[in-house]
Each structure stands twice: as C-alpha cells, then as structure tokens.
VODOVEX-849698 format. One record per residue: x, y, z of N, C-alpha, C in turn; residue in one letter. Coordinates in steps of 0.05 Angstrom, whole numbers, padded with zeros to 5 digits, always signed. Atoms other than C-alpha are relative to their C-alpha. Last residue first. Layout:
BEGIN
XYZXYZXYZA ...
This chain:
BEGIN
-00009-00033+00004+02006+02355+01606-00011+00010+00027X +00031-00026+00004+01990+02277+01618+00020+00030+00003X -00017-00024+00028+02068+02239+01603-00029+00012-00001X -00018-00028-00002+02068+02219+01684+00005+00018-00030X -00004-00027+00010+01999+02181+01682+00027+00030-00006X +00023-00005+00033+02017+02120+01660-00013+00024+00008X -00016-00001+00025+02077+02120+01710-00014-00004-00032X -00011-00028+00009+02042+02151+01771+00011+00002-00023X +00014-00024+00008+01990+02098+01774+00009+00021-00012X +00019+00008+00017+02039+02039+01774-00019+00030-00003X -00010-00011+00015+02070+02075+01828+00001-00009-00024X -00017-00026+00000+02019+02079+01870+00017+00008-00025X +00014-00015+00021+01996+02017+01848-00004+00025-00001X -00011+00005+00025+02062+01988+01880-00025+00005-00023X -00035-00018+00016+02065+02028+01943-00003-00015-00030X +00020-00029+00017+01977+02001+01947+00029+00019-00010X +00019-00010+00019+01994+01933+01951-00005+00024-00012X -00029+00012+00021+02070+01932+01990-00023+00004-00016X -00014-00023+00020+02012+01976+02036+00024-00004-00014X -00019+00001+00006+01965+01926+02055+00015+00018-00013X -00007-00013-00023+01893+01935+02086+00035+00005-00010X +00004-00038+00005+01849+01936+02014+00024+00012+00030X -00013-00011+00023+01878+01859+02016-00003+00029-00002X -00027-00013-00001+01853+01852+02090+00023+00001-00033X -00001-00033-00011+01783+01856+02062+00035+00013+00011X +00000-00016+00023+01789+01784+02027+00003+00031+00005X -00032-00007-00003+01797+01748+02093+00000+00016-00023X -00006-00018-00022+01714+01758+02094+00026+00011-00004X +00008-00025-00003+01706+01736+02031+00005+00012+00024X -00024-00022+00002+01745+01677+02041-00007+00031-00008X +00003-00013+00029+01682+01650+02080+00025+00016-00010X +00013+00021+00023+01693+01602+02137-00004+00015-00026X +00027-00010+00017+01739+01647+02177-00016-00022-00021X +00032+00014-00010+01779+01608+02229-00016+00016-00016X +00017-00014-00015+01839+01663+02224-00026-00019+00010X -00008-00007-00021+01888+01611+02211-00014+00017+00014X +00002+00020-00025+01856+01580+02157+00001+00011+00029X +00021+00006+00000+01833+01641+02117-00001-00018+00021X +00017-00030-00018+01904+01664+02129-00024-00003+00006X -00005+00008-00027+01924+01598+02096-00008+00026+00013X +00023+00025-00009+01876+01615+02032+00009-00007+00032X +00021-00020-00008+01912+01689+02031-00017-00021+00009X +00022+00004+00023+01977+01658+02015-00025+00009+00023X +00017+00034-00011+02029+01679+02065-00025+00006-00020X +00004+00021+00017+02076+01743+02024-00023-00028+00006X -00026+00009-00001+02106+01793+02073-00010-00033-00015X -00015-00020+00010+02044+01838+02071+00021-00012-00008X +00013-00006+00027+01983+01782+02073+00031+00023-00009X -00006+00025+00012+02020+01764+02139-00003+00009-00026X -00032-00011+00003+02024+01839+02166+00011-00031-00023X -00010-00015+00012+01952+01843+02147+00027-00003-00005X +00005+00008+00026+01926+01784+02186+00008+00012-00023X -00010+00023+00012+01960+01796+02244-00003-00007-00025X -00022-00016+00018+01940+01867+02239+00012-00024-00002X -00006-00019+00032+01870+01849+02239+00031+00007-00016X +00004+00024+00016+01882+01799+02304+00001+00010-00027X -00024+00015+00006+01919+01858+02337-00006-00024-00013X -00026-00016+00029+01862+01905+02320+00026-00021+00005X +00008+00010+00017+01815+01853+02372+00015+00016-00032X -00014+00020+00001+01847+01881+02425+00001-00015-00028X +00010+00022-00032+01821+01950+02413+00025-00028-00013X -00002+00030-00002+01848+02011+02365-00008-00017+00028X +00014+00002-00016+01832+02079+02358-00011-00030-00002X +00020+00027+00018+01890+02097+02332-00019-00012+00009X +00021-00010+00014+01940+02152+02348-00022-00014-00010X -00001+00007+00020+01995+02110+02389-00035+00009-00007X +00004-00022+00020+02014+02151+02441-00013-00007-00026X -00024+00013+00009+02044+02081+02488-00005+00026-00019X -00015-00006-00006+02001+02104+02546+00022-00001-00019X -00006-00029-00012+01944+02107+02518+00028+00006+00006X -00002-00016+00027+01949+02045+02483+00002+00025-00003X -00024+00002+00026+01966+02011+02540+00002+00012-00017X -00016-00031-00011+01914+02045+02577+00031-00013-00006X +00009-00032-00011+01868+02008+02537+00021+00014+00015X -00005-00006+00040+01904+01940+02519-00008+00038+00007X -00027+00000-00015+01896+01934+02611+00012+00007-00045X -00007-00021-00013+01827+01944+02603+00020+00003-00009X +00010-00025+00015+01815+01896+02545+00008+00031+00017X -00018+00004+00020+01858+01836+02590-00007+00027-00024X -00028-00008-00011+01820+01855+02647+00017-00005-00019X +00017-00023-00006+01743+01848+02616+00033+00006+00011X -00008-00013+00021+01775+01780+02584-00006+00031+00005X +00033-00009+00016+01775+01748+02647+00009+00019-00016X +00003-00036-00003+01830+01707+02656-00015+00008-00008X -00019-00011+00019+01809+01630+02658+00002+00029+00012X +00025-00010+00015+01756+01598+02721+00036+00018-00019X +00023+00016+00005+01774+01555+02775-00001+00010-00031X +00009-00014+00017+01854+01583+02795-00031-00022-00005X +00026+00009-00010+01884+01535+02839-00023+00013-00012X +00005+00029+00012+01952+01538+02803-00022-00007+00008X +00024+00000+00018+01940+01612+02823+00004-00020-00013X -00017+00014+00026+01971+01601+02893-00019+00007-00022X +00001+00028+00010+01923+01644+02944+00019-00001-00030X -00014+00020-00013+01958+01689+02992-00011-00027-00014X -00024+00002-00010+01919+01749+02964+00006-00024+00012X -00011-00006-00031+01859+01728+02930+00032-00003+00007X +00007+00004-00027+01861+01698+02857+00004+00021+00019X -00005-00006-00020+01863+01716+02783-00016-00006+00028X +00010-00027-00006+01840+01672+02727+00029+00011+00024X +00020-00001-00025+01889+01628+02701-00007+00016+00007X +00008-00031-00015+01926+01650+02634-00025-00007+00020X -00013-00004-00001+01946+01572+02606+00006+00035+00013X -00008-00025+00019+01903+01544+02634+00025+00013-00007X +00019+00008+00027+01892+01462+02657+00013+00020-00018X +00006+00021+00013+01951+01451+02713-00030+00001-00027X +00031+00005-00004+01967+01519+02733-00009-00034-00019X -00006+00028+00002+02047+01524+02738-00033-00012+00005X +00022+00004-00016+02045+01594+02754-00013-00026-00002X +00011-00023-00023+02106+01625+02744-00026-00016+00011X -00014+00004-00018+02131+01566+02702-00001+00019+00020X +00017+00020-00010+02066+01574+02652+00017+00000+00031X +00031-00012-00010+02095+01651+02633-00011-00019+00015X -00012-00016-00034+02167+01622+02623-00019+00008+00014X -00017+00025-00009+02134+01568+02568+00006+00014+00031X +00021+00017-00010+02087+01620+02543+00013-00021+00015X +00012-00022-00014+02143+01672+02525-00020-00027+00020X -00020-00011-00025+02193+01612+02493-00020+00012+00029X -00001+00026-00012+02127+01582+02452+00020+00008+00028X +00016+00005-00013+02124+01653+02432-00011-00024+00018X -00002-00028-00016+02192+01672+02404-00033-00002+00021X -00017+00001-00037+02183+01600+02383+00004+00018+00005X -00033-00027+00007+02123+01629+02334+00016-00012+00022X -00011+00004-00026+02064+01570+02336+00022+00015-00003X -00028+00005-00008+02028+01561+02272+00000+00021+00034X -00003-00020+00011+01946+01564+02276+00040-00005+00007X -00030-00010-00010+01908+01504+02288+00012+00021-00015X -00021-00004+00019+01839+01498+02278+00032+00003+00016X -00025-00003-00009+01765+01482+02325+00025+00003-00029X -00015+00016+00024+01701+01501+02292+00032+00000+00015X +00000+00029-00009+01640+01525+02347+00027-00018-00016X +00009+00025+00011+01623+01570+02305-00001-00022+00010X +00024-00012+00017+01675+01624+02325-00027-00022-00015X -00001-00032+00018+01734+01580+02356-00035+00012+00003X +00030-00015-00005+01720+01517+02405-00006+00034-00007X +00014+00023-00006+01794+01494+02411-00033+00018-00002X +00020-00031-00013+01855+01538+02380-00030-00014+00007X +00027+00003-00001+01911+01488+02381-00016+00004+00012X +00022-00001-00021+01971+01515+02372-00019-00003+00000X +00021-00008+00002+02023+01492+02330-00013+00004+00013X +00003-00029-00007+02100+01484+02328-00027+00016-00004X +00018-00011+00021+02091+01411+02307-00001+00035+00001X -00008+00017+00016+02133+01387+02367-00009+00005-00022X -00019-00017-00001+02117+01447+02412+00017-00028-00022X -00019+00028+00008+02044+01421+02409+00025+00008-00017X -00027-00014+00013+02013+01477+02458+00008-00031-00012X +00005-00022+00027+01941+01473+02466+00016-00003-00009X -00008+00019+00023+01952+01415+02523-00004+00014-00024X -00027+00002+00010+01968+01476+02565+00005-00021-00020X -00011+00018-00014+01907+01505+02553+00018-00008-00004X -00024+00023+00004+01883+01566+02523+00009-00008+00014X -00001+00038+00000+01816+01588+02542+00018-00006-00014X +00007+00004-00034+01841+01669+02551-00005-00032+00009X -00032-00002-00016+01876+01668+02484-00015-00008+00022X -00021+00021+00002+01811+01646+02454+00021-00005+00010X +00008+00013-00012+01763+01693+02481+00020-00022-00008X -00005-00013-00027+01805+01750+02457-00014-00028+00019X +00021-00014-00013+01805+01722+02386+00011-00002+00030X +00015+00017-00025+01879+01694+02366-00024+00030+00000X +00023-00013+00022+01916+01716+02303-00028-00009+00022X +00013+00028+00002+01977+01672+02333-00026+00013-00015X -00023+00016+00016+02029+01731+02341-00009-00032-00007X -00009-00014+00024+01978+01788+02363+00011-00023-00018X +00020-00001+00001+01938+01742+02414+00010+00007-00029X +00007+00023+00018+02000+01715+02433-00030+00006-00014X -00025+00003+00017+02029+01780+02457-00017-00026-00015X -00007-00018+00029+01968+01801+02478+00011-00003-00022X +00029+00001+00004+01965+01748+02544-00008-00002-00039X -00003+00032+00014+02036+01749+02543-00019-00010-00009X -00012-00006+00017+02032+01827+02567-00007-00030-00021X +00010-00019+00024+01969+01817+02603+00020-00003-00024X +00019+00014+00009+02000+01759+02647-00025+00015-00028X -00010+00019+00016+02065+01803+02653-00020-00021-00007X +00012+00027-00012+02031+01865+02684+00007-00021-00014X -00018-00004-00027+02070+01929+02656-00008-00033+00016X +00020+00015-00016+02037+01930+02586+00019-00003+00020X +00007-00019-00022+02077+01992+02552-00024-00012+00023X -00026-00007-00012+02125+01939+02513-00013+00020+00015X -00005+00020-00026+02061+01910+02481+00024+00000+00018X +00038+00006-00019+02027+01984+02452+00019-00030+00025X -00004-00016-00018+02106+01993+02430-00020-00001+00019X -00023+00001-00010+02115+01926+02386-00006+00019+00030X +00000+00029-00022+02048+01930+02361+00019-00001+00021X +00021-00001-00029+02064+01999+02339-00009-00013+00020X -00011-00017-00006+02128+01981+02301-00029+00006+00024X -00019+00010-00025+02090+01927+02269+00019+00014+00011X -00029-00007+00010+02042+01987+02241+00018-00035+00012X -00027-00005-00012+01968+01972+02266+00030-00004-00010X -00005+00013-00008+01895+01967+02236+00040+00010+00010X -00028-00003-00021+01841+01984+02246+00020-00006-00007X -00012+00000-00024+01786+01953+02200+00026+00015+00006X -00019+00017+00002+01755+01975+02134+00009+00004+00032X -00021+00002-00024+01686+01992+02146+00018-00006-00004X -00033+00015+00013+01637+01971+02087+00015+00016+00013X -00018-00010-00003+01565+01977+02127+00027-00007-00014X -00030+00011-00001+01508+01956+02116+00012+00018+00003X -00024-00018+00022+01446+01972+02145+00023-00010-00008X -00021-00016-00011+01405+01915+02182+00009+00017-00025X -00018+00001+00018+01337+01896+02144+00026+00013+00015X -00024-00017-00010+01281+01875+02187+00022-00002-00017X +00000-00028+00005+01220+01853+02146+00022+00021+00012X -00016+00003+00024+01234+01778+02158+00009+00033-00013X -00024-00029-00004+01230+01799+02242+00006-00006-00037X -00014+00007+00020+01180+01736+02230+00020+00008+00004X -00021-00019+00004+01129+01743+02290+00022-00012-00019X +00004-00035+00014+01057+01715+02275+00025+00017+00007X -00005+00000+00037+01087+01641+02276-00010+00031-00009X +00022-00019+00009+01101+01643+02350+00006+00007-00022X +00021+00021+00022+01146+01582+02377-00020+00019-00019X +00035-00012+00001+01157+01624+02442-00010-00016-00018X +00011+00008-00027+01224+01586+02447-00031+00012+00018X -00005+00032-00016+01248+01578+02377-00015-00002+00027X -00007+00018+00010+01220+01638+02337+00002-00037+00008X +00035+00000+00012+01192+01688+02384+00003-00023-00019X +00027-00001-00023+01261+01683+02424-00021-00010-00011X -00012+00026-00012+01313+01661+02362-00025+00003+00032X +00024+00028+00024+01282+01722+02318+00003-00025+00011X +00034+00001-00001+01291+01767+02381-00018-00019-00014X +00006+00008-00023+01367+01749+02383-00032-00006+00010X +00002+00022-00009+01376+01751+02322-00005-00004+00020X +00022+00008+00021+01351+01822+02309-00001-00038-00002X +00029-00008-00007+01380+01852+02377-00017-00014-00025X +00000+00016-00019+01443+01825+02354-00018-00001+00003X +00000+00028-00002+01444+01849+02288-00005-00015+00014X +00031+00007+00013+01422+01916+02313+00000-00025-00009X +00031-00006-00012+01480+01925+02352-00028-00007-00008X -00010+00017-00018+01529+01896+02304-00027+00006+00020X +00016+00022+00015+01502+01954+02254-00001-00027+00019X -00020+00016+00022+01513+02005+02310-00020-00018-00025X -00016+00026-00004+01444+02039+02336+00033-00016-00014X -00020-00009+00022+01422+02106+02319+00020-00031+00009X -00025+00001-00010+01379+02108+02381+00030-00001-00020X -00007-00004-00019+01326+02134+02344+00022+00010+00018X +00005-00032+00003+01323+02131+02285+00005+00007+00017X -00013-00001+00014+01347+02051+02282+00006+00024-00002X -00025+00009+00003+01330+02029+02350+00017+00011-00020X -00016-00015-00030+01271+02064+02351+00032-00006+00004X +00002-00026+00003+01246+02036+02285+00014+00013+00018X -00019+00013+00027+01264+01960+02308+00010+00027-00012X -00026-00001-00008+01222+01983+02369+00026+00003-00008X +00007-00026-00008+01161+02006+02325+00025-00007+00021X +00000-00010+00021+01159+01936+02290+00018+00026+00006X -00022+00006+00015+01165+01901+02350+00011+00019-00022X -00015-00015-00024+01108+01939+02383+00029-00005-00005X -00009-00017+00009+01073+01921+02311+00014+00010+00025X -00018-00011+00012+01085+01848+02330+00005+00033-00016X +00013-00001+00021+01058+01853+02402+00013+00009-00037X -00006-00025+00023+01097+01848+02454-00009-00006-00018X +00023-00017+00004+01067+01803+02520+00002+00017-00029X +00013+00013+00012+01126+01746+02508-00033+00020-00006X +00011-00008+00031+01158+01805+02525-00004-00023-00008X -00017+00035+00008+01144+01810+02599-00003-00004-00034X +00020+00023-00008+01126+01886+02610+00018-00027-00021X +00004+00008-00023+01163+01950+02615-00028-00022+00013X +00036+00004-00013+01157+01963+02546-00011+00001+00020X +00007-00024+00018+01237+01992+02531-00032-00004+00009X -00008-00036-00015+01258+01950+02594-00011+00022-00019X +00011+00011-00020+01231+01873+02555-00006+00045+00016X +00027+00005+00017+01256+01896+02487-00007-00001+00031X +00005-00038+00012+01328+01913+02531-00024+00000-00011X +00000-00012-00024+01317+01841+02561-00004+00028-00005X +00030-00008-00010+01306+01813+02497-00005+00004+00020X +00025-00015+00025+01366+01837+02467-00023-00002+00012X +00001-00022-00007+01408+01816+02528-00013+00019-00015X +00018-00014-00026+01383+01755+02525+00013+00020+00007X +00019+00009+00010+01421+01738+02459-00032+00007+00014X +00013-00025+00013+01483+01775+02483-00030-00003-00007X -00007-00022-00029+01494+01723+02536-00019+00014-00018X +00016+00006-00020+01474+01664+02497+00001+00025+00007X +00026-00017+00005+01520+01696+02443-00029-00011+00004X +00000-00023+00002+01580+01691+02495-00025+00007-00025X +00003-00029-00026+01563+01632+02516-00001+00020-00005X -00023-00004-00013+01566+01592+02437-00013+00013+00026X -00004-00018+00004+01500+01563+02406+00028+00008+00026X -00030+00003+00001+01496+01490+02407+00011+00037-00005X -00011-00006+00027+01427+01491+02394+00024-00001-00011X +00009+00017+00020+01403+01456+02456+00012+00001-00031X -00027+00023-00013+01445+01507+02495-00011-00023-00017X -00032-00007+00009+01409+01561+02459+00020-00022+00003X +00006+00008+00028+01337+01530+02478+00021+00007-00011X -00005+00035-00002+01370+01514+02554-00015-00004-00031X -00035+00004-00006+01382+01593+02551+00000-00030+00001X -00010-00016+00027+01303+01611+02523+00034-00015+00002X +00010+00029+00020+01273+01553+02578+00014+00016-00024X -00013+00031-00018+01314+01593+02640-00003-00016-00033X -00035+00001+00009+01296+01658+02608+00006-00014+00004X -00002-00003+00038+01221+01644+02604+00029-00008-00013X +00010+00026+00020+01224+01605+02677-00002+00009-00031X +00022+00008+00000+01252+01676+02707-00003-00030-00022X +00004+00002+00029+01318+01677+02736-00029-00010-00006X 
C-alpha cells in the first residue's frame, strides 16, 4: 500500500466514514489513477475535468457510479491532498427518478423457498422480514435479538445511526434454530470455514458476495421475471408494509432513512393506491361519450 492511500484511508477513518465507502472511495481514485497512468496527486484540474467528461460520454456511467467517483475525488484533493485549486463544484451528477423493483409477497415467498443452503435461506429471510440492508443481516449478533421486546437491534446502519426494527416470531423462531446449528458465540451468520472446522470459531461474518450469489440463482431458478437483487427485498418490505396500512413515518424508522423523502417513493410502489384511483378514475370518467 502506497503512503498516499495509507494517509487517504486513516483520513476516512478519522472521519468516521463507513468500510464499505472507504473501499469505494479509493476505488475512484484508483480508476483516475489507471485512466492517466500516473500517481494522481500528479492530475491536473483540467485532466479532472476531461475525466468527469469521459465518464459521462463516454463510458455512460450509472448515476451511483458517478456519485462515487465524484465524492470520492472531492474527499482525496479535498481532505488529504488539501488542494484548494480542485473543487469538483462544477460536477453535476444526472438525475435520475427510478422507481425501484419491487416484489409480489407470493414471489418473495418462492425466490426464498428456491434457496437450498439454510444459512442463505435465513440469511434473506430476515433481510426481507426486518427491512434489513445486506451488510446488516450479515453483522447481526446474537445480542441483536431482544426476544422480550420483539426487536432487533440493527447496530451501525447507513450513517453510522443505529435503530430497531420489530422482530416477526416467525423469525425470531428461524434465527433461534439457525444459531443452534452453529452456536457461534458473537454472529449470528458466521463466516464460512474449512472442512472439519466448527463454525463457532468463525473470525469474520458471512460474506455478503455469497449471500448475493446465492439470491441470484435463486431467482433464476424460482422464474420470477424481475430483475431483482437482494436489496429488492428491503423495497418490498417497505411496500408490502405501506400496503397493509403501517404509517409511513414508522417505515421511515425502520428503514433507517433520515429524510422522509426518500420513504416517500414507496407510495408510487403500492397497488391498494393505484386499484383505488383506478377506479376513482373510471367513475368520473364513465358518463364521457
């Protein structure tokens, strides 16, 4: 590791910035670094400029994509270069208004009845039935579970903001039989081990790169038309709730969103909303000629 990246990842960690957008964070200016093929504290800001461009015409970048790459570079030249002639203020991501993915409960059901591996299945299952991010399920511990309060406590969310989210006993049950297989004293989904090793000895959680596979040819295998990831079972959590009445502010809770704008999108996702302006629609227009 070179001394740039060493002092950039101990200026993240100073910040309190999460791992995972450490990771991504130098992976922007690693790709800036491979597009020049020179150390990019050397890049010059129209070489910036003219990347930013490339990225956008170019490579046709996601929006997410380019977000990253645009924090990530303003947090380099910014905090750990310190360099007042780069701004990135002139970078403008595209928007996008996207409605999410999202899944039938009938499909849920079949996508997690075609997982064959029982630490995946339970994995999922709680991911769907708690509104859980993918990194979240995987760091759940067993002091998470407070089966007295039927809540789970979700520790070091998005932000850094810990919450609790209710607790389904159809899931407290699953997680309960799931720990007694493997009786891991911190996790509750220990990584995987070597043949002949116990996985109460486990170091390190399930890696989320096997828990996304394993949703993948689940999904395949189950027919389900939709070009859904893990992360659609947190969407449809939120949906199926918003469908069968839970106020929209606790949804806000439970997902960990700080802005109710955000939770505000799964209203366009609901269809008790749109059957009843459906037919609202059809009955002021049914006396047109």
């Amino acid at each position: 590791m070179t001394p740039l990246r060493q002092r950039m990842i101990e200026d993240m960690q100073l910040r309190g910035l999460a791992a995972r957008t450490q990771e991504a964070y130098v992976g922007a200016v690693k790709q800036l670094a491979e597009h020049y093929h020179r150390s990019p504290d050397l890049i010059t800001p129209e070489e910036l400029r003219q990347y930013f461009l490339y990225l956008k015409n170019d490579k046709q970048v996601s929006r997410s994509t380019y977000l990253i790459a645009l924090h990530g570079l303003r947090f380099f030249y910014a905090q750990t270069l310190q360099r007042t002639d780069v701004t990135l203020d002139w970078v403008c991501p595209p928007r996008e208004k996207k409605l999410p993915v999202v899944l039938s409960v009938d499909e849920v059901r079949h996508i997690l009845n075609c997982l064959h591996c029982q630490h995946y299945r339970v994995c999922l299952t709680s991911i769907y039935s708690c509104g859980l991010r993918l990194r979240e399920a995987t760091h759940l511990q067993v002091q998470d579970i407070d089966s007295d309060r039927m809540v789970l406590h979700v520790r070091h969310g998005k932000g850094n903001q810990d919450r609790y989210v209710p607790l389904p006993a159809t899931t407290l049950t699953l997680l309960r039989d799931w720990w007694k297989l493997h009786q891991h004293p911190v996790w509750l989904f220990p990584g995987r081990t070597r043949a002949g090793i116990a996985p109460a000895t486990a170091t390190q959680p399930l890696e989320a790169t096997g828990v996304e596979r394993a949703f993948r040819l689940a999904l395949q295998e189950s027919g389900v038309a939709k070009p859904a990831t893990v992360h659609t079972l947190r969407h449809s959590y939120a949906t199926h709730l918003l469908e069968v009445g839970v106020n929209l502010r606790l949804i806000q809770a439970y997902l960990g969103h700080a802005s109710p704008q955000t939770t505000m999108i799964y209203t366009h996702l609901t269809r008790p909303a749109d059957d009843l302006a459906a037919r609202a629609i059809n009955q002021v227009m049914a006396e047109l000629p």
